[in-house]
N, C-alpha and C positions, 0 to 999 in steps of 0.2 A: 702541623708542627708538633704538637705532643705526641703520635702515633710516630714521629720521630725519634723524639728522645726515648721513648719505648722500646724501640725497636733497638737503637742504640744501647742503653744503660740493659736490657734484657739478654742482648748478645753478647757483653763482657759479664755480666754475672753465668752465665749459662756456659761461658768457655772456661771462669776463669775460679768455677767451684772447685775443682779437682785441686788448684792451685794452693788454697786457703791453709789445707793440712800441710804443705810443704813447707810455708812460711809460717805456721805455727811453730812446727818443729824446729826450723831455722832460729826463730825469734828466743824461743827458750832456752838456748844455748848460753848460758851464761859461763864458759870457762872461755870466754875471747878465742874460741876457734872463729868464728865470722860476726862480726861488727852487727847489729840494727842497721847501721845507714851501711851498711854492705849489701845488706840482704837487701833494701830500699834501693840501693842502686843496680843490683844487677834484675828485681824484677821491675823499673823503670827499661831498663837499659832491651831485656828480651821483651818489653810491650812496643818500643820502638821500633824492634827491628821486625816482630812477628807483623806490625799494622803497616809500616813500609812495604814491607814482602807480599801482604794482603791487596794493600790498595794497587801495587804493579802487577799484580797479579788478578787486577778484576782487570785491570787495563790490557790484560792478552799478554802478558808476559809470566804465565805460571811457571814458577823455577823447580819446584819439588811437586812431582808426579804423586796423587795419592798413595800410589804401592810405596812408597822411598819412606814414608814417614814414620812405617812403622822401626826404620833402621835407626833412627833417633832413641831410640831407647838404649843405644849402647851408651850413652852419653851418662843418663842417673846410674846406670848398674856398675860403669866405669869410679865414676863418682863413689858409691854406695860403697866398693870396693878399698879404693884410695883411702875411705874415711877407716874404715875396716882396720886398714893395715896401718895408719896414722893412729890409731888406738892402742894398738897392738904396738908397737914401735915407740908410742908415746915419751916412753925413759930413758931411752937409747941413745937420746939424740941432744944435741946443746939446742935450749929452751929458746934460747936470742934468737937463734939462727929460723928455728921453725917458727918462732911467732915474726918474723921480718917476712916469712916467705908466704907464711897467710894472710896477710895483710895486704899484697898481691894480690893472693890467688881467691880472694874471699868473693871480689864482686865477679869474678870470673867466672868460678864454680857456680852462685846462684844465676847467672844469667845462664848458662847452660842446663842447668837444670829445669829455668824455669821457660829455656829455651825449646826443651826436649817436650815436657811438660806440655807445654800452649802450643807444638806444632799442626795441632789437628784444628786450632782456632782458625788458620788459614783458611780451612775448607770451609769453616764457617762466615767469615767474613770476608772474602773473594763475591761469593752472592748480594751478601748486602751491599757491600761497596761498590759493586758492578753498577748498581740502580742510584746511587748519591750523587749529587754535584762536588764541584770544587770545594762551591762555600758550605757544602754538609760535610765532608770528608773533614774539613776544617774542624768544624763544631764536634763531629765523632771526635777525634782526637781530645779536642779539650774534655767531653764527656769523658774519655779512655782513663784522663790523666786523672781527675778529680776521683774517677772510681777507684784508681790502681791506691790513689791517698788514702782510699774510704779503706780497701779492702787489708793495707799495710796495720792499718788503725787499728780491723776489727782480728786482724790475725795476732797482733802484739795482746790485743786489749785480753785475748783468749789466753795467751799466756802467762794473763795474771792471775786466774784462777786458778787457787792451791791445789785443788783436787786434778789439775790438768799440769801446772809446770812442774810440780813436786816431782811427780814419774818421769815428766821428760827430763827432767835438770835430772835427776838419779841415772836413769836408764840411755842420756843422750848419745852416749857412744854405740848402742846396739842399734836405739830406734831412728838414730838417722844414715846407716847402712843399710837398713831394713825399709825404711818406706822407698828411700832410693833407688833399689834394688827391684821393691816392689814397683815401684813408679813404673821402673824400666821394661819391666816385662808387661805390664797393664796394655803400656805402649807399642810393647810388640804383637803384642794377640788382638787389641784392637782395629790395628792397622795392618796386620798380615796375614790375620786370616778371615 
């Protein structure tokens, strides 16, 4: 049973490192471009649907062909973009109107990212899941949930340290088009070629 939860709590920290910096950046966001419990809800929201897709897919229903995932990177660099040009545009526009439309689009945006982000977690737990029962798959899941809390925790809790949110609260308009961006292409070179 431990060599379980090992295995488990082992395989979301090992898919879901890459993750950590995205919701740092997210989380220090403080001009209400995206909410905390935004950001909590769309990477809830892309852990639900990557471990769905995972577990149907240990079960002989693999939906996305390893080549396809590196095309998942249009998704942050689109993103990375949009934020770009919402920067850029920022004055131009009635305030009301764009803070009602991100308020939308907030938990949207991070589940996709953090959609794009965790596609290659599939590959990774397709394997494991393949070998679990019902009643493990179950217990994965609760491990999933209580780590995605830990890991919202340790990414906010990172963006209390001055020497870390200061620059990103200063520079947030460059560095979350930029890891984005970056994200996006990470995704495509590790995945296409």
């Amino acid at each position: 049973m431990i060599s379980f939860f090992v295995t488990a709590v082992l395989s979301f920290i090992s898919t879901e490192i890459d993750n950590i910096l995205v919701m740092t950046v997210l989380f220090a966001q403080d001009n209400g471009k995206i909410k905390k419990s935004q950001v909590i809800a769309g990477q809830y929201l892309s852990l639900a649907i990557l471990t769905i897709v995972s577990i149907i897919g240990a079960y002989g229903l693999n939906f996305m062909p390893q080549e396809y995932i590196g095309l998942l990177g249009f998704i942050p660099i689109a993103l990375g973009i949009k934020e770009y040009i919402s920067y850029k545009l920022e004055n131009t526009k009635d305030k009301r109107l764009e803070e009602a439309k991100k308020s939308k689009t907030g938990v949207l945006s991070v589940t996709l990212v953090a959609l794009a982000s965790g596609a290659d977690n599939i590959g990774i737990y397709i394997p494991i899941f393949a070998g679990f029962s019902v009643d493990q798959l179950v217990i994965v899941i609760g491990i999933f949930t209580v780590m995605m809390a830990l890991w919202c925790l340790l990414a906010e809790l990172i963006t209390r340290i001055p020497v870390i949110r200061n620059p990103l609260k200063k520079y947030s308009s460059i560095i979350v088009p930029v890891v984005f961006i970056s994200l996006g292409v990470y995704i495509f070179i590790i995945n296409l070629f």
